[in-house]
C-alpha positions, 0 to 999 in steps of 0.5 A: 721482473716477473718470475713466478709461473701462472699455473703456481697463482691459479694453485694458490686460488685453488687451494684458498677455495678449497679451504672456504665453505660452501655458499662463499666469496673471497673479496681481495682489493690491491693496494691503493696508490700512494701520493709521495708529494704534491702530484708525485706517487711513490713507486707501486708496490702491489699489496702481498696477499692481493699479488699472493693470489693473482701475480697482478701488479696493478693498481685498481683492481679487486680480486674476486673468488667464488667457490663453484660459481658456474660462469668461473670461480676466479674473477679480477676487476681492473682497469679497462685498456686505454689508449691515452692514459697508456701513453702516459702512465704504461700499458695496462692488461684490460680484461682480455689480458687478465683472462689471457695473461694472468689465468682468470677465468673472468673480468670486469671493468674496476668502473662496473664494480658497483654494478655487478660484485654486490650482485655476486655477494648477495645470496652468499652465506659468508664473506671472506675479507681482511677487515681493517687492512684498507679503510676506503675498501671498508667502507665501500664494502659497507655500502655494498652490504648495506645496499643489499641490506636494503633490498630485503623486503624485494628477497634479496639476502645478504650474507651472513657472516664476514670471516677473515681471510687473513687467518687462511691466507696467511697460513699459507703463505707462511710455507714456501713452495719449491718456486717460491724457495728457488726465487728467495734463493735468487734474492739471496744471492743477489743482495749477497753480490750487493754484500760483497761490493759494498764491503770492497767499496768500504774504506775509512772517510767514505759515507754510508750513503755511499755503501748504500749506492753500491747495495742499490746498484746491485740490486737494480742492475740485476732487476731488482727494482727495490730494496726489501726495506730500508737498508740499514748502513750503520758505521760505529755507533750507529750499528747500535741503533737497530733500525738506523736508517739516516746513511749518512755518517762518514766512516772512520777508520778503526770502526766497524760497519753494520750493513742490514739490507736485502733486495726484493725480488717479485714481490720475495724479500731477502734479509741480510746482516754483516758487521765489517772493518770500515780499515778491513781490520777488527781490532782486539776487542770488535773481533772477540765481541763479533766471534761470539755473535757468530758463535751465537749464529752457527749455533742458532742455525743449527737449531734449525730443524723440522720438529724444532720449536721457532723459538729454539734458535733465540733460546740458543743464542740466548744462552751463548751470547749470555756464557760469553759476555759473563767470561768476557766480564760484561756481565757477572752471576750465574748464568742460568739466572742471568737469562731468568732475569733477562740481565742480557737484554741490555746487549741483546735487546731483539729475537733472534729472527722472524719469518721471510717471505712477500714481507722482509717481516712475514706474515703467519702465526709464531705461537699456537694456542700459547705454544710456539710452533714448530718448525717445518719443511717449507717454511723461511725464517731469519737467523740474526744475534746481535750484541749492541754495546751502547756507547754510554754504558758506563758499567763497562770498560770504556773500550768495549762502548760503541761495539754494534754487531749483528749477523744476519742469514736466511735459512729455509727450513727442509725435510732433513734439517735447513738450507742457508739461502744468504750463504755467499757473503763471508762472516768468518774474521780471516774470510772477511778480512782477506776480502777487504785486503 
């Protein structure tokens, strides 16, 4: 379900070949296919720098730019339409359609592609590509290279130099247009609904797996034909296994339930994290445990500020998380030491966040030159303390082994402060427990 408006791709093109030298290509191949079993391939999922660029989402296709090239600076090889094998597998855009469609200015069929793209490199003085994301494209680059190579003595030039087009590109990426933040919104949203129904669902003796059908539910009905990443449904102990993907415990009564999911919406990943009553009702001590993870994460939010370093939001939820399990006795010293020596860890293993976008973990620097960088309007990162009390710590009360909590919101840096794009799923105790009454 395609979202996005041609002229925001042709945009992004634009801006790429503005920051690239002159004398240069841009060579970016889509994802490969990828066989499930046998005769069986997994559902397509374009490649995110690829669909970044082109709102492309067939497989078989190289996207070319060429900076200043007279007969059009945007290229796409893709494959030709044909009639049988439409039948079969879909509809394909040949090259009429990627020129009318999806705004190229040129395209060719992908089975030309050993005849004419080592034509347009040869003579160019640089060759950006992302080296080592596609080792078949690799070598076929390599071939392509070579076979210029040898032409030298017939005048032909190779390029000179390959640089990464990842640095760029992934600069890029990493801000969000207000396009891109209105679909993240909508992602939110929706995986929000697939929240709210799995926590009416939940009730003692029902599977995770269940849950996680009324996640899937609300994402396909609504377009959404992936989830963003394996979804995470972890009751009792599981919630302490951070990436517990299995699903299929039975819930029983008096635990809670770690639900970690987010849809993809064209290609926009959303991520989010609520921890629940399997019986609608915390008990003494998964209430005190999960005020202080929230605690954590309203402080952490707010830390979210233009100007702001990515890594504040973690040192907040650093230092509460760590004041909090020394009053509750999980932890004893002075605090301040306490962090020094990382005494947390144990509870609170994981940062507390990363960059959202085409990828559920975004693409984009976190430090420059050392320094953590600092947060600006447009970019998108996710807020999620946790606390994980293992149920074989034996250097705590037994009643407080097996508590796993983490919460989870995606926040988009403004000109102002932050917006929470995932605000629609209750995290306060009485919210929660009105909800599932």
């Amino acid at each position: 379900m395609k979202q996005l408006p041609v002229s925001e791709y042709k945009k992004r093109r634009s801006s790429l070949m503005a920051e690239m030298d002159d004398n240069s290509i841009a060579i970016i191949p889509s994802a490969p296919i990828q066989v499930r079993n046998r005769d069986v391939d997994y559902p397509y999922r374009q490649d995110s720098d690829f669909y970044y660029l082109s709102g492309f989402p067939e497989p078989e296709a190289v996207l070319v730019l060429i900076p200043e090239r007279s007969h059009g600076e945007t290229i796409l090889f893709c494959r030709e339409k044909d009639p049988e094998k439409e039948l079969w597998e879909g509809l394909r855009a040949g090259q009429e359609g990627a020129c009318e469609k999806y705004g190229f200015d040129d395209a060719f069929p992908i089975s030309d592609i050993d005849e004419i793209l080592p034509g347009l490199i040869e003579g160019k003085s640089r060759v950006y590509y992302e080296i080592g994301t596609n080792e078949t494209f690799d070598r076929r680059m390599m071939l392509w290279i070579n076979a210029i190579k040898a032409k030298t003595k017939q005048g032909a030039v190779p390029p000179g130099e390959f640089v990464a087009l990842d640095h760029i590109l992934h600069e890029m990426r990493i801000f969000k247009s207000e396009a891109e933040v209105a679909l993240m919104k909508k992602a939110a949203e929706i995986s929000a609904n697939a929240h709210l129904r799995a926590m009416k669902a939940c009730q003692p003796g029902c599977y995770e797996y269940q849950l996680e059908a009324e996640l899937l539910h609300e994402f396909v009905y609504n377009g959404c034909r992936a989830a963003a990443y394996n979804s995470i449904v972890g009751g009792g102990v599981n919630a302490c296994i951070l990436h517990y993907t299995e699903n299929n415990e039975v819930l029983s009564d008096g635990d809670l339930v770690l639900i970690d999911a987010g849809c993809e919406l064209d290609h926009y990943a959303s991520d989010i994290t609520r921890t629940f009553p399997v019986n609608g009702k915390f008990s003494k001590e998964q209430k005190v445990i999960y005020e202080l993870v929230l605690k954590s994460q309203l402080a952490a939010i707010e830390a979210v500020q233009p100007g702001n370093h990515f890594n504040q939001p973690n040192d907040v939820t650093v230092q509460v998380i760590t004041e909090g399990l020394v009053e509750l006795g999980l932890l004893s010293g002075d605090v301040d030491q306490l962090i020094k020596e990382e005494k947390y860890k144990p509870f609170y293993m994981h940062k507390a966040g990363h960059w959202l976008g085409m990828d559920v973990h975004d693409v984009g620097e976190y430090k420059i030159d050392g320094e953590w960088r600092k947060l600006e309007p447009g970019m998108v990162l996710t807020i999620e303390p946790g606390i994980y009390i293992a149920p074989d710590n034996e250097d705590v009360d037994k009643r407080w082994r097996g508590i796993g909590v983490r919460i989870e919101d995606d926040v988009v840096v403004t000109e102002s402060g932050h917006m929470v794009l995932s605000g629609d799923v209750p995290k306060e105790v009485a919210e929660i427990e009105a909800l599932m009454a």
